[in-house]
N, C-alpha and C positions, 0 to 999 in steps of 0.2 A: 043603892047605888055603888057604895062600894066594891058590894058585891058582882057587879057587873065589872068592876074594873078589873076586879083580882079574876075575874074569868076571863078577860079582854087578858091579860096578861099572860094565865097561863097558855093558851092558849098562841100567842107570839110568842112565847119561849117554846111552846114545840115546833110550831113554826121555824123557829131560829136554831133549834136542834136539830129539826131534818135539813136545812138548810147548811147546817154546820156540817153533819152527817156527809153530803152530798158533795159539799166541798172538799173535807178529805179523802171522800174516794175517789174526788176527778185527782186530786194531788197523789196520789196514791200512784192510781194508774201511771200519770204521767211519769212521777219517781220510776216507776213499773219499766216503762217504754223507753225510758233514757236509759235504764241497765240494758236492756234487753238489745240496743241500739248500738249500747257498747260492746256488749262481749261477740255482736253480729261484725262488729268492727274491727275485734282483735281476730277472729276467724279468717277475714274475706279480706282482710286488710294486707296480708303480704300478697295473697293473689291480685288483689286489687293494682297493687306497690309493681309487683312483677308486670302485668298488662302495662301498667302508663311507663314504664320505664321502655319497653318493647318498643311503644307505641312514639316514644320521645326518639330514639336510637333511629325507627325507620325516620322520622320529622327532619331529625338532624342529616340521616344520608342527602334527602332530599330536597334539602336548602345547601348543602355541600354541593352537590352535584348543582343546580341552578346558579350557584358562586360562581363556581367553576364555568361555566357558560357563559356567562355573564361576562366575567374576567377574560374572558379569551377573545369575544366579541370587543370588549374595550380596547383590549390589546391589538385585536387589529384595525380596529379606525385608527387608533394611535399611530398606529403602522403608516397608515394610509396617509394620514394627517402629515406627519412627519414627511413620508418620503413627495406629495406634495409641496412641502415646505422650502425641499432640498430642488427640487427642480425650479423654482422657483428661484431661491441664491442661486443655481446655475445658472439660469435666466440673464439674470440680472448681473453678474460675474460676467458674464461672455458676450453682452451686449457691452458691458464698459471695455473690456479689452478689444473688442473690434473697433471700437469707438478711437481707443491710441493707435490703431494700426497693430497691435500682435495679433498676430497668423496664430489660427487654430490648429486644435489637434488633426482636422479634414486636411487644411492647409497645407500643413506640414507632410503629412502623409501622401500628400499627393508630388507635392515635391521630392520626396523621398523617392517616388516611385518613377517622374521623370527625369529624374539623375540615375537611375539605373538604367533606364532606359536609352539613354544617353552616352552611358558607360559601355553598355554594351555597343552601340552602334559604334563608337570611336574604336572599341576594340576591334570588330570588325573590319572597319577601313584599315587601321595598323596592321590586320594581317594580310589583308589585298595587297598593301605598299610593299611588305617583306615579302611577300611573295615574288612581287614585281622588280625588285629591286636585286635579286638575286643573281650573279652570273649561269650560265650551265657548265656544267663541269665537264660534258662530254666534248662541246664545243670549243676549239681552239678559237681564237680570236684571228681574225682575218689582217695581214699585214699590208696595206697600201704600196703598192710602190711610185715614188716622187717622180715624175718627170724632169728629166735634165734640161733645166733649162738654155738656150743658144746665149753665148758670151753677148754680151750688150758692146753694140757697135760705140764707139769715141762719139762723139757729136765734133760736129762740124765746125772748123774755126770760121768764125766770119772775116771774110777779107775785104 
Protein backbone atom coordinates (compact mmCIF):
# COMPACT_ATOMS: atom_id res chain seq x y z
CA UNK A 1 0.00 0.00 0.00
CA UNK A 2 2.36 2.29 0.57
CA UNK A 3 3.69 1.73 -2.35
CA UNK A 4 0.75 2.78 -4.19
CA UNK A 5 0.80 5.86 -2.37
CA UNK A 6 4.40 7.07 -3.21
CA UNK A 7 3.09 6.29 -6.96
CA UNK A 8 -0.21 8.23 -6.24
CA UNK A 9 2.15 10.90 -5.26
CA UNK A 10 4.60 10.97 -7.70
CA UNK A 11 2.49 11.05 -10.04
CA UNK A 12 0.52 14.39 -8.76
CA UNK A 13 3.83 15.97 -8.48
CA UNK A 14 4.14 15.60 -12.34
CA UNK A 15 0.79 16.44 -12.55
CA UNK A 16 1.69 19.63 -10.47
CA UNK A 17 4.81 20.31 -12.49
CA UNK A 18 3.18 20.30 -15.76
CA UNK A 19 0.69 22.31 -14.24
CA UNK A 20 3.23 24.52 -12.65
CA UNK A 21 4.97 24.45 -16.10
CA UNK A 22 1.89 25.70 -17.81
CA UNK A 23 1.24 28.45 -15.54
CA UNK A 24 4.39 30.13 -16.18
CA UNK A 25 4.18 30.07 -19.62
CA UNK A 26 0.70 31.66 -19.65
CA UNK A 27 2.56 34.28 -17.19
CA UNK A 28 5.33 34.42 -19.39
CA UNK A 29 3.26 35.29 -22.36
CA UNK A 30 1.38 37.67 -20.73
CA UNK A 31 4.67 39.42 -19.27
CA UNK A 32 5.49 38.87 -23.12
CA UNK A 33 2.12 40.86 -24.30
CA UNK A 34 2.25 43.71 -21.88
CA UNK A 35 5.90 44.70 -23.22
CA UNK A 36 5.03 44.19 -26.39
CA UNK A 37 1.71 46.53 -25.75
CA UNK A 38 4.07 48.92 -24.43
CA UNK A 39 6.76 49.58 -26.63
CA UNK A 40 3.40 49.36 -29.57
CA UNK A 41 2.47 52.28 -27.31
CA UNK A 42 5.57 54.33 -27.20
CA UNK A 43 5.58 54.00 -31.17
CA UNK A 44 1.90 54.88 -32.16
CA UNK A 45 1.51 56.96 -28.99
CA UNK A 46 2.52 60.46 -30.34
CA UNK A 47 0.55 59.57 -33.57
CA UNK A 48 -2.12 58.42 -31.61
CA UNK A 49 -1.47 62.02 -29.24
CA UNK A 50 -1.39 64.15 -32.60
CA UNK A 51 -4.90 62.54 -34.22
CA UNK A 52 -7.00 63.21 -30.76
CA UNK A 53 -5.49 66.59 -30.27
CA UNK A 54 -6.72 67.29 -34.26
CA UNK A 55 -9.62 65.62 -33.50
CA UNK A 56 -10.22 67.78 -29.98
CA UNK A 57 -9.25 71.40 -32.03
CA UNK A 58 -11.94 70.49 -34.82
CA UNK A 59 -14.64 69.45 -31.49
CA UNK A 60 -13.64 72.61 -29.88
CA UNK A 61 -14.27 75.01 -33.47
CA UNK A 62 -17.46 73.26 -33.41
CA UNK A 63 -19.01 73.92 -29.94
CA UNK A 64 -17.54 77.53 -30.57
CA UNK A 65 -19.22 78.12 -33.40
CA UNK A 66 -22.81 76.43 -31.86
CA UNK A 67 -21.91 79.15 -28.79
CA UNK A 68 -21.62 81.58 -30.96
CA UNK A 69 -25.29 80.73 -32.50
CA UNK A 70 -26.67 80.14 -29.70
CA UNK A 71 -25.47 83.48 -28.08
CA UNK A 72 -26.70 85.54 -30.72
CA UNK A 73 -30.19 83.82 -30.87
CA UNK A 74 -30.42 84.69 -27.01
CA UNK A 75 -29.28 88.06 -27.78
CA UNK A 76 -32.00 88.53 -29.86
CA UNK A 77 -35.05 87.35 -27.92
CA UNK A 78 -33.32 89.56 -25.41
CA UNK A 79 -33.72 92.15 -27.85
CA UNK A 80 -37.15 91.41 -28.50
CA UNK A 81 -37.95 90.88 -24.97
CA UNK A 82 -36.74 94.16 -23.90
CA UNK A 83 -37.93 96.27 -26.65
CA UNK A 84 -41.45 94.64 -25.86
CA UNK A 85 -40.89 95.58 -22.49
CA UNK A 86 -40.39 99.26 -23.51
CA UNK A 87 -43.44 99.69 -25.37
CA UNK A 88 -45.22 98.45 -22.95
CA UNK A 89 -43.68 101.44 -20.13
CA UNK A 90 -44.61 103.49 -23.18
CA UNK A 91 -48.08 102.23 -22.95
CA UNK A 92 -48.60 102.57 -19.72
CA UNK A 93 -46.50 106.27 -19.41
CA UNK A 94 -48.93 107.70 -22.20
CA UNK A 95 -52.11 106.41 -21.04
CA UNK A 96 -51.34 108.19 -17.55
CA UNK A 97 -50.44 111.38 -19.06
CA UNK A 98 -53.56 111.42 -21.22
CA UNK A 99 -55.37 110.46 -18.22
CA UNK A 100 -53.91 114.41 -16.44
CA UNK A 101 -54.73 116.09 -19.73
CA UNK A 102 -50.97 116.52 -21.28
CA UNK A 103 -51.11 116.79 -24.91
CA UNK A 104 -49.07 114.35 -26.82
CA UNK A 105 -46.22 114.38 -29.08
CA UNK A 106 -49.23 114.01 -32.12
CA UNK A 107 -50.98 116.66 -30.11
CA UNK A 108 -48.56 118.97 -30.18
CA UNK A 109 -47.44 118.63 -33.62
CA UNK A 110 -50.54 119.08 -34.86
CA UNK A 111 -50.83 122.29 -33.21
CA UNK A 112 -47.51 123.31 -34.24
CA UNK A 113 -48.77 122.88 -37.62
CA UNK A 114 -52.19 124.79 -37.15
CA UNK A 115 -50.37 127.84 -36.00
CA UNK A 116 -48.47 127.90 -38.87
CA UNK A 117 -51.01 127.71 -40.73
CA UNK A 118 -52.70 130.36 -39.11
CA UNK A 119 -49.65 132.49 -39.42
CA UNK A 120 -49.50 132.30 -42.55
CA UNK A 121 -53.09 133.22 -43.33
CA UNK A 122 -53.00 136.35 -40.96
CA UNK A 123 -50.01 137.27 -42.94
CA UNK A 124 -51.79 137.08 -46.04
CA UNK A 125 -54.61 139.29 -44.95
CA UNK A 126 -51.81 141.96 -43.51
CA UNK A 127 -50.66 142.08 -46.96
CA UNK A 128 -54.22 142.56 -48.69
CA UNK A 129 -54.93 145.53 -45.93
CA UNK A 130 -51.40 147.19 -46.99
CA UNK A 131 -52.01 146.98 -50.07
CA UNK A 132 -55.43 148.47 -49.73
CA UNK A 133 -54.50 150.98 -47.48
CA UNK A 134 -52.08 152.52 -49.57
CA UNK A 135 -52.62 156.12 -51.41
CA UNK A 136 -51.69 156.23 -55.35
CA UNK A 137 -48.99 158.41 -55.93
CA UNK A 138 -49.96 159.14 -59.50
CA UNK A 139 -53.31 160.35 -58.29
CA UNK A 140 -53.75 163.84 -56.87
CA UNK A 141 -56.56 163.99 -54.39
CA UNK A 142 -59.77 165.56 -55.62
CA UNK A 143 -60.44 169.07 -53.83
CA UNK A 144 -64.44 169.53 -53.07
CA UNK A 145 -65.66 172.80 -53.45
CA UNK A 146 -68.04 174.14 -50.37
CA UNK A 147 -71.14 175.81 -51.52
CA UNK A 148 -71.79 179.17 -50.14
CA UNK A 149 -74.19 179.23 -48.25
CA UNK A 150 -77.33 182.25 -48.44
CA UNK A 151 -77.12 184.59 -45.19
CA UNK A 152 -79.80 183.24 -42.70
CA UNK A 153 -82.64 185.61 -42.73
CA UNK A 154 -83.34 187.45 -38.68
CA UNK A 155 -86.37 185.65 -37.62
CA UNK A 156 -89.29 187.42 -37.14
CA UNK A 157 -90.12 189.47 -33.97
CA UNK A 158 -93.58 188.50 -32.74
CA UNK A 159 -95.83 191.36 -32.25
Amino acid sequence: MVKKLVVKKLKSVGKDSQLSATIRDSAQQIWLAGLGAFAKAQEEGTRVFDALIREGEAIQKKTRKVTEDKVTEMAAKATGTWDKLEQVFENRVARSLNSLGVPTKDDVAQLAKRVAELKAEVEKLNRGAAKASKPATAAKPVRRAVPKAAPKAAPKAAS
